[in-house]
C-alpha positions as CSV (number, residue, x, y, z in Angstrom):
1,X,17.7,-26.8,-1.1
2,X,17.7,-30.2,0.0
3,X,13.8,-31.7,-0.8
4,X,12.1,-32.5,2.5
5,X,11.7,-36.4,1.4
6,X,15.0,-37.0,0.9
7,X,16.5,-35.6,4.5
8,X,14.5,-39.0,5.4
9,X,17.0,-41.3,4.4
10,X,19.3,-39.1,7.1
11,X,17.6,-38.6,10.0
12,X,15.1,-41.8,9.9
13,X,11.2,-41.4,10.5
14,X,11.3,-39.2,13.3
15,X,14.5,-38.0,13.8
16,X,16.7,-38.0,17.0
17,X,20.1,-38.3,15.3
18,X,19.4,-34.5,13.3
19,X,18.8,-31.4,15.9
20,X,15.2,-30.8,16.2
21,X,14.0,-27.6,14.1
22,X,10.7,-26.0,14.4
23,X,8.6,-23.5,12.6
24,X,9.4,-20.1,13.2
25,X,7.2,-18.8,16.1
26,X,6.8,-22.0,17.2
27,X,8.9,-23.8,19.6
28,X,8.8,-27.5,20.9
29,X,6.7,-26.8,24.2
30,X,4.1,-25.2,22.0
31,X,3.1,-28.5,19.5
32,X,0.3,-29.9,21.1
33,X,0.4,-33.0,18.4
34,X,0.7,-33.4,14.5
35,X,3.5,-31.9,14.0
36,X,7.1,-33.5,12.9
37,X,10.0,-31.4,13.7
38,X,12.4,-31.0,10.9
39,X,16.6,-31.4,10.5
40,X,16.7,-28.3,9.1
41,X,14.9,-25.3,8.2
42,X,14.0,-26.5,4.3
43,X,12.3,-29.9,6.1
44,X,10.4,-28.4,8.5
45,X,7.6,-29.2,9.2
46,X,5.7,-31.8,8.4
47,X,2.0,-31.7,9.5
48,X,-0.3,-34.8,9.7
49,X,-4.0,-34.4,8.5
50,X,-4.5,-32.6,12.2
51,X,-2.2,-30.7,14.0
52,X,-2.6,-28.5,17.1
53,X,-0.5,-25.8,18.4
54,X,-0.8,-23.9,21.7
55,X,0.9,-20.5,21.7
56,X,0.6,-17.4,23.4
57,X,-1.6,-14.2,21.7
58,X,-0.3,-10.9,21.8
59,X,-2.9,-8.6,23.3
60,X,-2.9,-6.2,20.2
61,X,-3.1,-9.1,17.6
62,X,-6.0,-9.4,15.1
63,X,-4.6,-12.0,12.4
64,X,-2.8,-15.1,13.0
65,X,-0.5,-15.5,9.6
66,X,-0.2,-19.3,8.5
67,X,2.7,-19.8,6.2
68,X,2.7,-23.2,4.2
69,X,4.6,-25.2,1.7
70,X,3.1,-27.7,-0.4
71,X,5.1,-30.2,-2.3
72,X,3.4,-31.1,-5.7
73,X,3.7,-34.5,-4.8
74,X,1.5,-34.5,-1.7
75,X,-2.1,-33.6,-3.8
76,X,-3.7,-35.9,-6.5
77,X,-2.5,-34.6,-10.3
78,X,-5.4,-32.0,-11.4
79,X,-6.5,-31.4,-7.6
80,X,-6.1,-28.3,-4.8
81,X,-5.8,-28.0,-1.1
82,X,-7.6,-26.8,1.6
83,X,-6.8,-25.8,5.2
84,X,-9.0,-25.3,8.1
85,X,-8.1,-23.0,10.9
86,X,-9.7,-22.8,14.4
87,X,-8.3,-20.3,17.1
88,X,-9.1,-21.6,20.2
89,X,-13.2,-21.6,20.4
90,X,-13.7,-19.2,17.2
91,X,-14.8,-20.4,14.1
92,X,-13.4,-22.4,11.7
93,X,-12.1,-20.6,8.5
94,X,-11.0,-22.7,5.5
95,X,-8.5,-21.5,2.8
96,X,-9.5,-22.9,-0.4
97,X,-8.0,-24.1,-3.9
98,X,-4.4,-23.9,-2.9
99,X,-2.1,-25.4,-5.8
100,X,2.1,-26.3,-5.0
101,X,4.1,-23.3,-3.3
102,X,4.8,-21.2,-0.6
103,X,1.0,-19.8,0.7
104,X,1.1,-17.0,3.8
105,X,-2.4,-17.8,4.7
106,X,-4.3,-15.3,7.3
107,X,-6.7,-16.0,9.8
108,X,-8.7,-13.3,11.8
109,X,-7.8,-13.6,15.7
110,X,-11.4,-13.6,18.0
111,X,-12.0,-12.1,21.0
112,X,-9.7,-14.4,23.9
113,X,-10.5,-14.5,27.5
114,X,-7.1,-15.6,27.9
115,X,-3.6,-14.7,26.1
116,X,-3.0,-18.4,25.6
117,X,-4.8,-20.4,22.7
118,X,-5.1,-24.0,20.9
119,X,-4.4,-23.4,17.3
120,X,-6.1,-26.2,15.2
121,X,-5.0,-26.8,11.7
122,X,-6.9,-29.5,9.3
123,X,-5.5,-30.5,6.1
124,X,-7.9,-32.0,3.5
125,X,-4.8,-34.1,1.6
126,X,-2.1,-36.9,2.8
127,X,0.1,-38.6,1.5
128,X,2.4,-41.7,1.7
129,X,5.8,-41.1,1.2
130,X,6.7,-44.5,1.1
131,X,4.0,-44.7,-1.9
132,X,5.3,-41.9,-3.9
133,X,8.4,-43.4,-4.0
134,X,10.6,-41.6,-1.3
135,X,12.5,-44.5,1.2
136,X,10.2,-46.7,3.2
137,X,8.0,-43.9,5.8
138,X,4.9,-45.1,6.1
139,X,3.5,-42.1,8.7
140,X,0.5,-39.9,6.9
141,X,2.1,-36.4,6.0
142,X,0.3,-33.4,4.5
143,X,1.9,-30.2,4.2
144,X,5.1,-28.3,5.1
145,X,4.4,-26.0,8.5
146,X,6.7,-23.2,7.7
147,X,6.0,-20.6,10.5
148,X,3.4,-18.5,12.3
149,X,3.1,-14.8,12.8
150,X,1.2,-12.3,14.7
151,X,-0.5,-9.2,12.8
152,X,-2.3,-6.2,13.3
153,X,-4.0,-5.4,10.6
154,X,-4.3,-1.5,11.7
155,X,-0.8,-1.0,12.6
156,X,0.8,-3.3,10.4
157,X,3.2,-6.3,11.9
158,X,2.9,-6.9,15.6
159,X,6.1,-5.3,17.8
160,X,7.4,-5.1,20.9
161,X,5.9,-1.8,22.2
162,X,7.8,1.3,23.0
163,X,9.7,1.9,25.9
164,X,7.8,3.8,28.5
165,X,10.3,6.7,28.2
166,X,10.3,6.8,24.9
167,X,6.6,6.8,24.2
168,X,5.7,9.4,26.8
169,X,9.0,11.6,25.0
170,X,7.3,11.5,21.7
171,X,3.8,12.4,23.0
172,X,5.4,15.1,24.6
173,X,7.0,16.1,21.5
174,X,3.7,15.8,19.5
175,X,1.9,18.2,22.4
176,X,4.8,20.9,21.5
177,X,4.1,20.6,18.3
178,X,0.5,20.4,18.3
179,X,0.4,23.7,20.5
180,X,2.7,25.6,18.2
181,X,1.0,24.9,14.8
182,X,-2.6,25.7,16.1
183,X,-0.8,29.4,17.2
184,X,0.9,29.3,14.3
185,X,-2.3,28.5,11.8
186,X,-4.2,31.1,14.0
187,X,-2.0,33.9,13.3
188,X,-1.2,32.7,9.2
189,X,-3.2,30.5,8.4
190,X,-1.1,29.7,5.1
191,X,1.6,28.7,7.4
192,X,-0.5,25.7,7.9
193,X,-0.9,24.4,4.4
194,X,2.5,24.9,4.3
195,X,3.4,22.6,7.1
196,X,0.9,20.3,5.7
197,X,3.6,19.9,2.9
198,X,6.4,19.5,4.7
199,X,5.4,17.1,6.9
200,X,3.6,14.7,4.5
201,X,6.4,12.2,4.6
202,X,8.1,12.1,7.8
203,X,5.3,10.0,9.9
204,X,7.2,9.5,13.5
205,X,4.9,6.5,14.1
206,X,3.9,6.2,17.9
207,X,1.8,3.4,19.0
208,X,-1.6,4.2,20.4
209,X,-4.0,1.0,21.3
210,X,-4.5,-0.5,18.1
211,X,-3.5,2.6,15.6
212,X,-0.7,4.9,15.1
213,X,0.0,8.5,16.2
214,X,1.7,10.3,13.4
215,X,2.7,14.1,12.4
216,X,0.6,14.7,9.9
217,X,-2.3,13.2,11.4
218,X,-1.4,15.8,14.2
219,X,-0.5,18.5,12.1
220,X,-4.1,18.2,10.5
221,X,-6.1,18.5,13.4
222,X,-3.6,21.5,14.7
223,X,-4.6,23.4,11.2
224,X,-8.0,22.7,11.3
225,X,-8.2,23.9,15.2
226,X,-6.4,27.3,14.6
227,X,-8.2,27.6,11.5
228,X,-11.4,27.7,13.6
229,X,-11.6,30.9,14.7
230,X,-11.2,32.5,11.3
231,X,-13.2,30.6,9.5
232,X,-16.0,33.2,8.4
233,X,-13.7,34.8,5.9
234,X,-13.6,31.5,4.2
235,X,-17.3,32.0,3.3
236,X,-17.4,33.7,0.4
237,X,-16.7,32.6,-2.7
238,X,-17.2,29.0,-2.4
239,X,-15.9,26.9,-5.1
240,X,-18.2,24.1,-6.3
241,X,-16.0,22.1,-8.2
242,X,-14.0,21.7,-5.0
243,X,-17.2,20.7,-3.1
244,X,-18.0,17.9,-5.9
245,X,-14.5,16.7,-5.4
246,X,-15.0,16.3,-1.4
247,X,-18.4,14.8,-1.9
248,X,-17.1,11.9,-4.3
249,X,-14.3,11.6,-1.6
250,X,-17.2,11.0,1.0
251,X,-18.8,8.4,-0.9
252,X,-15.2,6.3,-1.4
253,X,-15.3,6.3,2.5
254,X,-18.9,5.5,2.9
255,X,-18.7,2.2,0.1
256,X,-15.2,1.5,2.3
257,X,-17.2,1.5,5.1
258,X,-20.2,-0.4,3.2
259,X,-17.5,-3.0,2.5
260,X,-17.6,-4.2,6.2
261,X,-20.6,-6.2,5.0
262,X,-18.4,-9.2,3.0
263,X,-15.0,-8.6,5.3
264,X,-13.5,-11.4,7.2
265,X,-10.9,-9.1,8.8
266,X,-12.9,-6.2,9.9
267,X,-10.1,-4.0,11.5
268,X,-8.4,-3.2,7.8
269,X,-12.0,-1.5,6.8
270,X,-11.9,0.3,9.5
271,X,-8.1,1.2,9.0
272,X,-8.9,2.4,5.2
273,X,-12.3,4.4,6.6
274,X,-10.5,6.6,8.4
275,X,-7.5,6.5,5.9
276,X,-9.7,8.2,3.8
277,X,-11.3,10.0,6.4
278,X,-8.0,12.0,7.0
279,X,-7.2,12.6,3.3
280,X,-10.8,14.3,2.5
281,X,-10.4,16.2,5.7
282,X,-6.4,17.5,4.8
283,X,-7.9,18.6,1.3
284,X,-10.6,20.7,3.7
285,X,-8.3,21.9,6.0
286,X,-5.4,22.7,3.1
287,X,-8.5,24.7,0.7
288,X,-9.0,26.6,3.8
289,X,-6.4,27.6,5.2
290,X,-5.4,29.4,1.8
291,X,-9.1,30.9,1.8
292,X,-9.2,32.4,5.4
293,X,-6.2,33.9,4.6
294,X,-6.6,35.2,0.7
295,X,-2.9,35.7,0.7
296,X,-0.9,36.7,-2.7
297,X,1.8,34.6,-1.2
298,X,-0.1,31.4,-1.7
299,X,2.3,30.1,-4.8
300,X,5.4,32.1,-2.9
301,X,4.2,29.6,0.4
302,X,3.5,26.4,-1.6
303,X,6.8,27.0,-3.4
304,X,8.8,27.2,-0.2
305,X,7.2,24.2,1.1
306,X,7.3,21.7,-2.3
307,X,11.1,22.6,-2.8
308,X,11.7,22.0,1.0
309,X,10.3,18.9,1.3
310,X,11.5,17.7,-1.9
311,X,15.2,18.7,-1.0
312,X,14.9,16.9,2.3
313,X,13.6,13.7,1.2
314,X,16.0,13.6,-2.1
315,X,18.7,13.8,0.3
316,X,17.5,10.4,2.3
317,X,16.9,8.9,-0.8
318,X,20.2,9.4,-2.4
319,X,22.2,8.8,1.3
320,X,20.8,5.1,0.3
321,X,23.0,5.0,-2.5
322,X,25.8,4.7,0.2
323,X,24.2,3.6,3.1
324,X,22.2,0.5,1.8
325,X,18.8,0.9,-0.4
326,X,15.6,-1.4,0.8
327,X,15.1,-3.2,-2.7
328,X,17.4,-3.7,-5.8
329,X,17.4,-4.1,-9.5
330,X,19.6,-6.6,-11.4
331,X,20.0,-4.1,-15.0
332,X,23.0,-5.3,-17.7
333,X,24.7,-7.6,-15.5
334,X,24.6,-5.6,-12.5
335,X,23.1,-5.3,-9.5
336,X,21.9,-1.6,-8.9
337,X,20.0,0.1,-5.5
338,X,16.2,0.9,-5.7
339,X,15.8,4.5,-3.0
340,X,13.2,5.0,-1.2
341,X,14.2,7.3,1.3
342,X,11.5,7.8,3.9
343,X,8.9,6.3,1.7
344,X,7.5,2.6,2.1
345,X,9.4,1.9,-1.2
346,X,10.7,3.1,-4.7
347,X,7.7,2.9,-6.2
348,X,6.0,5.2,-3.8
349,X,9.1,7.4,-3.6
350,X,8.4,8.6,-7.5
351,X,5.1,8.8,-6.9
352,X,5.8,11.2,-4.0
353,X,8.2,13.3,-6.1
354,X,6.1,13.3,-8.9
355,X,3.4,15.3,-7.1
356,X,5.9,17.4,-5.8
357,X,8.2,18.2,-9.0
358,X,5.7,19.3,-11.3
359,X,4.4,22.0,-9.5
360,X,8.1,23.0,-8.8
361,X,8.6,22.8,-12.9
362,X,5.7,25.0,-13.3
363,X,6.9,27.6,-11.0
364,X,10.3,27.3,-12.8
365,X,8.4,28.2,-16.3
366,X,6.9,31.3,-15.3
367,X,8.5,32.7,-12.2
368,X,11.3,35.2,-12.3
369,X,15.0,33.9,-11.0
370,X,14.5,30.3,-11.4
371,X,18.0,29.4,-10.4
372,X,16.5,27.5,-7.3
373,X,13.7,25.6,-8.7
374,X,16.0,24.6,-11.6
375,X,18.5,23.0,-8.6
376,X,15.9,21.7,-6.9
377,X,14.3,20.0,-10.1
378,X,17.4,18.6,-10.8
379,X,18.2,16.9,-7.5
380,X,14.5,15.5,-7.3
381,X,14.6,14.2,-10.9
382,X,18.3,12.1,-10.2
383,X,16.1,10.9,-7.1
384,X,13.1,10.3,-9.3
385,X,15.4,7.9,-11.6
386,X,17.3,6.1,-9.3
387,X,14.2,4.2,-8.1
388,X,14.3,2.4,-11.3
389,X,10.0,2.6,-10.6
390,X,8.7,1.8,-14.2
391,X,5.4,3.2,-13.6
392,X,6.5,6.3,-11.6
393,X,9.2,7.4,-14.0
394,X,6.6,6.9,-17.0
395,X,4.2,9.0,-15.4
396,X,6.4,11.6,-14.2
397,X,7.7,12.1,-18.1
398,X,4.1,12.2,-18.8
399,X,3.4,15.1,-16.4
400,X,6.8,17.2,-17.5
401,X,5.7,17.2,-21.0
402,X,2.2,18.3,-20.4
403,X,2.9,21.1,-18.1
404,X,5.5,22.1,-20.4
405,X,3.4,22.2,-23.4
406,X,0.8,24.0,-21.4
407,X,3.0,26.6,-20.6
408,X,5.1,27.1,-22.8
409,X,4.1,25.5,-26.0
410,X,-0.2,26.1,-26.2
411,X,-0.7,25.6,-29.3
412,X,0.1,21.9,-29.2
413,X,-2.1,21.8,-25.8
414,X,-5.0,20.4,-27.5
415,X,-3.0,17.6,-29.4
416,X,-1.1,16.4,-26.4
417,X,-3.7,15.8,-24.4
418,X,-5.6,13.9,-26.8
419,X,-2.4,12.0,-27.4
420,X,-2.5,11.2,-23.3
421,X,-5.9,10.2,-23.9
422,X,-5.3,7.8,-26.3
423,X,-2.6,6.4,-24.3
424,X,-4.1,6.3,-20.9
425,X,-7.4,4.5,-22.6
426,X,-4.9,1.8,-24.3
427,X,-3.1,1.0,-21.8
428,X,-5.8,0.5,-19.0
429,X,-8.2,-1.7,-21.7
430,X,-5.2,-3.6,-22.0
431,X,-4.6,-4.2,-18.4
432,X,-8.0,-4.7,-18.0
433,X,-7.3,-7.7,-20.4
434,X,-5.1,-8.7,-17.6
435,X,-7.6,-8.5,-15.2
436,X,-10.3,-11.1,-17.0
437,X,-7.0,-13.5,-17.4
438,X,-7.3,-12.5,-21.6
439,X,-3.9,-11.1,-21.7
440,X,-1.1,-10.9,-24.7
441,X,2.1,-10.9,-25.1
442,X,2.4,-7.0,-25.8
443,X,0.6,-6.7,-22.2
444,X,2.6,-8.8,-20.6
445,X,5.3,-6.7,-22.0
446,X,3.9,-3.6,-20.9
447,X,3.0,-4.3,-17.2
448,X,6.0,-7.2,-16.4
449,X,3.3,-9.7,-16.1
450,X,4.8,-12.8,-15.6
451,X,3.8,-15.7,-18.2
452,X,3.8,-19.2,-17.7
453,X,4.6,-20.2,-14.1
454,X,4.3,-18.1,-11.2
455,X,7.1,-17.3,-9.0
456,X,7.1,-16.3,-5.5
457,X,8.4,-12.9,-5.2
458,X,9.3,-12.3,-1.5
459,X,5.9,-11.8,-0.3
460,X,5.2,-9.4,-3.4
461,X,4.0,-11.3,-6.7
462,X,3.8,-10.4,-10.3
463,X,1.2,-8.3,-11.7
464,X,-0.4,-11.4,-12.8
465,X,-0.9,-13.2,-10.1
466,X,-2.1,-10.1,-8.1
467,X,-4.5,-9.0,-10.9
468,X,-5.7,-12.2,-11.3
469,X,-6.1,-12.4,-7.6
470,X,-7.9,-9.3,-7.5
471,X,-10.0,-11.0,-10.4
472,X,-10.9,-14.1,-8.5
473,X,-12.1,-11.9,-5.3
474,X,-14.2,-9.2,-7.0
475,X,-16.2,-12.4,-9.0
476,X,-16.8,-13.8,-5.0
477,X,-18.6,-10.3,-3.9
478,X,-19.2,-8.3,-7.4
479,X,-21.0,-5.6,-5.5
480,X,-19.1,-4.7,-2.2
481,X,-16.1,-6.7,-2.6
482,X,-14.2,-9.1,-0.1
483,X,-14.2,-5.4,2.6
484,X,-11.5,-2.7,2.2
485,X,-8.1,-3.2,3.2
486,X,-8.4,-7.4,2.8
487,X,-7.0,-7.7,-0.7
488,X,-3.5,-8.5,1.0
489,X,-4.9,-10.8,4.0
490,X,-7.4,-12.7,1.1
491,X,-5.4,-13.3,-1.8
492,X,-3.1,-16.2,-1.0
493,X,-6.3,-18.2,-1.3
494,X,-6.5,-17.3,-5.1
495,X,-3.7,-19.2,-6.1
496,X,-0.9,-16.9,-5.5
497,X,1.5,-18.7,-3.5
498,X,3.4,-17.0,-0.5
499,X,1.9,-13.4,-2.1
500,X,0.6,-10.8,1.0
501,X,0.5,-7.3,-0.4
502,X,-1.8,-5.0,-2.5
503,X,-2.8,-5.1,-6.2
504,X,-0.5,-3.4,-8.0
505,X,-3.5,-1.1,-9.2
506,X,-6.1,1.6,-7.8
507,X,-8.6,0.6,-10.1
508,X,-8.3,-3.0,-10.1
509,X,-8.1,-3.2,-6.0
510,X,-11.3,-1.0,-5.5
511,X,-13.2,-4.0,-7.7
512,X,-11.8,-6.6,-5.2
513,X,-12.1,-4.5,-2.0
514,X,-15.2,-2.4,-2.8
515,X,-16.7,-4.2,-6.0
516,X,-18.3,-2.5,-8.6
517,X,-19.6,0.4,-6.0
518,X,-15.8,1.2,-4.9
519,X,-14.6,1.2,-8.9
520,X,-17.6,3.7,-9.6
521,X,-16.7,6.0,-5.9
522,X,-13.3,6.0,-7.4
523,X,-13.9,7.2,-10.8
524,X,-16.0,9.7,-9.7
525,X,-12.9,11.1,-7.4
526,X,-10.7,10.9,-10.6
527,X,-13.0,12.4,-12.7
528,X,-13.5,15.5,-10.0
529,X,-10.3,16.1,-9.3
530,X,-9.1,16.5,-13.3
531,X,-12.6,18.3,-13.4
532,X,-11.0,20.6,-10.8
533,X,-8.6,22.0,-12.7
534,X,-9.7,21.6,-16.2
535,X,-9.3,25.2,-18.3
536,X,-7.8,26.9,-15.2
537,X,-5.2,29.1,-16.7
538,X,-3.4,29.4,-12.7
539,X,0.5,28.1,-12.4
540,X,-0.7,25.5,-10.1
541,X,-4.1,24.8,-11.5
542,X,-2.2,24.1,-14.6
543,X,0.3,21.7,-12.8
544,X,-1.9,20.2,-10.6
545,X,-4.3,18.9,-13.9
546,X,-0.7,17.3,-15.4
547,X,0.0,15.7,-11.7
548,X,-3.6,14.0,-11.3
549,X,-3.5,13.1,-14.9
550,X,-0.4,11.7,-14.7
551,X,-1.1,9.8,-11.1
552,X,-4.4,8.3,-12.6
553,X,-2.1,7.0,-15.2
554,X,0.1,6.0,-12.8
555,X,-2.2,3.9,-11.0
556,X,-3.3,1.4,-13.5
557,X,0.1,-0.4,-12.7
558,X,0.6,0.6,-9.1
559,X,-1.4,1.6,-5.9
560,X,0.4,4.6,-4.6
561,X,-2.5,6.3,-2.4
562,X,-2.6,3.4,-0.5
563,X,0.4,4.9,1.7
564,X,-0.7,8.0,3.1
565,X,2.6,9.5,2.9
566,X,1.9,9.7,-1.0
567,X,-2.0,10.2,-0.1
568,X,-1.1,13.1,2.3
569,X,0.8,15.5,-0.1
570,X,-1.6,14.7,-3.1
571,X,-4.8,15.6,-0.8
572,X,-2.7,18.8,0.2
573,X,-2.2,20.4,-3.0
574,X,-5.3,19.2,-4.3
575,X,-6.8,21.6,-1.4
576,X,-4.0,24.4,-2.0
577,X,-4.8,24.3,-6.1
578,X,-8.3,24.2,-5.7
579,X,-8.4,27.2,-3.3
580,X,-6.0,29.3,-5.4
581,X,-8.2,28.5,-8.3
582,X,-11.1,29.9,-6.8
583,X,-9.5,33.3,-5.8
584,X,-8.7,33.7,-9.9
């Protein structure tokens, strides 16, 4: 690219002889003053020390996204910038300690009486360019102006809503649906968790006011209605390791909720409260559903369900092959597709098959005619690999060999996980190395964190900018953090250029989010759910402890139960094992 000084020499101070280009969202009628239009996209736009911008608000936006270059030349050797943002009559919010690079910087939205609103953007640094040695422009510049976008940081980027039709056909279709599984649940209640399964990944997102309808949000509330009528058969018998598992899950959501206290953007705590919310509540409704019932099918049911679902979203997965995967991997000189099938991305996708797999691997150990598992293991494990997800092939290996040596090779039980002890304690001290920015080479090796200059990574960063960033934040609010869901929305501001996403790690996310309160709510869910199934001698009690072992693991180097389409089917057979471990 072309650097921004130098298209000066072309198209003069202000230029009339180059077509005028302007930030994206942001079109000429808009720029209210400060703002120099560029020649082309990799000059645009140059801000003064002030610039104001009057655009129009979409009515379910809560965060205005600033994105920004800044040159190295334009701040003082040794020195940061800042930028100040007003929205119309709201309060000025300043982005701190900003170094060179590409920063997405967001801004909460307040209330509007009107759609329309004066954007005001303060720089604290100009430059000459004439001074630092680029042709003779003597104006004041500060940064690059690269675009402007619209977010809701409940249901994700802001869209052109449904058509009418469309919407009222999918309601329709989620009344149908609704309808049939509370019959359904009524009449078998394991039918439910089974459904519960199988509709874990496919969310059918429809828009409703500032949140999202899906199926499995529906499905839940179907089970738990036609569970209702049944449920004093569930009475008896109640397991208390189960109950200790829900409780710590109540406290995460209470400290997410405690969170609001430090949040800027208040709609993301909110978003995770109720996140987690729904995935104590499908852990209820799942433990349940198999209780009311106290059917011997319960591993013939789950079985049916884990090999369906797995089957259909293997086969999306693997279509991508053909059809065009969301991310790649550049391996040996070649450029090879990353699947995720109906999952946010590959990393989630291994994560999804790993909770589903193992439980399919135990049944395939100690069931009669395993033909079908063994096919089904097969397909999901090719799926499993061609993600080319570090962390969520590692962990999946992990969970093989432990359910495999738990069923079929006891007497090394006792060594192996010890072994996995070892391991899991090793690897998170040295990521927590990471963390405090005391890092080595072999963990640098071990987690892909970048050394030496930061690049920008589309939007997604390196482990050590984003464990860094989660560093910086958590030492701002030790306690309580910076408020649930605002990792993404805070840590440009920590000195990770152009980065919006989440932390690359459970345990390192809850510091920032939910301080040292959310890292202790979340250990205590850990620990309960391996307490759960602990010495249970059960085929799925036995899987389920490599799975949660294995997705704790997991979750030093990613956050996979951030996406609830990972978070839904864990939750599920947490429920499911817990309740068949009570009827043993």
């Amino acid at each position: 690219m072309v650097p921004p000084l130098l298209l000066l020499l072309f198209c003069g101070t202000i230029s009339h002889a180059c077509a005028d280009v302007y930030p994206s969202g942001v079109d000429s009628h808009a720029i209210v003053s400060g703002v120099y239009p560029g020649s082309d996209v990799g000059s645009c736009c140059w801000l003064k020390r002030t610039a104001r911008i009057m655009v129009a608000v979409p009515a379910n936006a809560d965060t205005l996204v600033v994105t920004i270059f800044i040159p190295a030349y334009s701040i003082p050797s040794g020195q940061t910038e800042a930028v100040q943002a007003q929205i119309a009559s709201g309060p000025t919010i300043t982005a701190c300690c900003l170094g060179a690079g590409i920063h997405e910087l967001a801004f909460p939205v307040p209330q509007l009486k009107k759609r329309s609103a004066l954007i005001t953007l303060r720089i604290s640094h100009t430059f000459v360019p004439a001074q630092v040695g680029f042709v003779s422009d003597t104006r004041q510049l500060s940064v690059l102006l690269r675009g402007i976008e619209w977010r809701n940081t409940i249901g994700g980027a802001v869209t052109t809503p449904l058509d009418p039709g469309i919407a009222r056909a999918l309601i329709g279709l989620y009344a149908l649906i609704f309808i049939v599984v509370v019959f359904g649940t009524f009449r078998r209640p394991i039918l439910g968790a089974a459904l519960l399964i199988v509709s874990s990944p496919f969310a059918l997102y429809v828009p409703l006011g500032n949140t999202t309808l899906t199926l499995p949000k529906v499905i839940v509330i179907a089970v738990a209605l036609g569970l209702l009528p049944r449920l004093k058969a569930a009475q008896s018998g109640a397991h208390s390791r189960a109950a200790t598992l829900l409780v710590a899950q109540g406290l995460v959501a209470l400290v997410v909720l405690a969170s609001l206290h430090n949040a800027t953007f208040h709609a993301p705590v909110w978003r995770e409260f109720f996140k987690e919310v729904q995935y104590g509540a499908t852990a209820l409704v799942a433990y349940l559903a198999i209780r009311v019932e106290r059917s011997q099918n319960a591993v013939v049911w789950t079985r049916v369900a884990l090999e369906s679902v797995m089957v259909l979203v293997s086969i999306a997965a693997l279509v991508q092959e053909r059809a065009g995967a969301p991310m790649g991997v550049y391996l040996a000189g070649h450029s090879l597709a990353r699947i995720a099938g109906p999952l946010e991305g590959p990393n989630q996708l291994a994560a999804f098959l790993g909770v589903a797999l193992i439980p399919v691997l135990a049944f395939a150990l100690t069931q009669r005619r395993p033909q079908i598992d063994i096919a089904v293991l097969a397909f999901g494990f090719v799926a499993a690999l061609l993600t080319f997800s570090r962390g969520g092939v590692t962990a999946l290996l992990v969970a093989i060999v432990l359910t495999f040596v738990a069923l079929r090779a006891v007497r090394f039980k006792r060594i192996a996980y010890t072994l996995f002890g070892i391991i899991f304690a090793a690897a998170f001290l040295l990521a927590c190395f990471e963390f405090a920015g005391m890092g080595s080479s072999l963990g640098r090796v071990a987690f892909g964190a970048a050394g030496g200059s930061e690049t920008f990574n589309g939007g997604l960063g390196t482990r050590a900018q984003l464990w860094h960033g989660a560093y910086v934040l958590w030492r701002s609010h030790p306690w309580l953090g910076v408020g649930a869901g605002n990792y993404e929305l805070e840590v440009s501001r920590t000195g990770a250029p152009g980065v919006r996403t989440h932390a690359n790690s459970a345990y390192f996310q809850a510091l920032a989010e939910e301080g040292i309160l959310g890292f202790i709510a979340l250990f205590l869910v850990a620990f309960a759910s391996v307490r759960l199934f602990a010495g249970g001698n059960g085929v799925l009690s036995v899987a389920m402890l490599a799975v949660v072992l294995a997705l704790w693991f997991h979750q030093i180097t990613d956050y996979v139960t951030f996406y609830p389409k990972v978070g839904v089917l864990l939750w599920t057979m947490l429920g499911i094992g817990a309740a068949t471990r009570a009827e043993n």
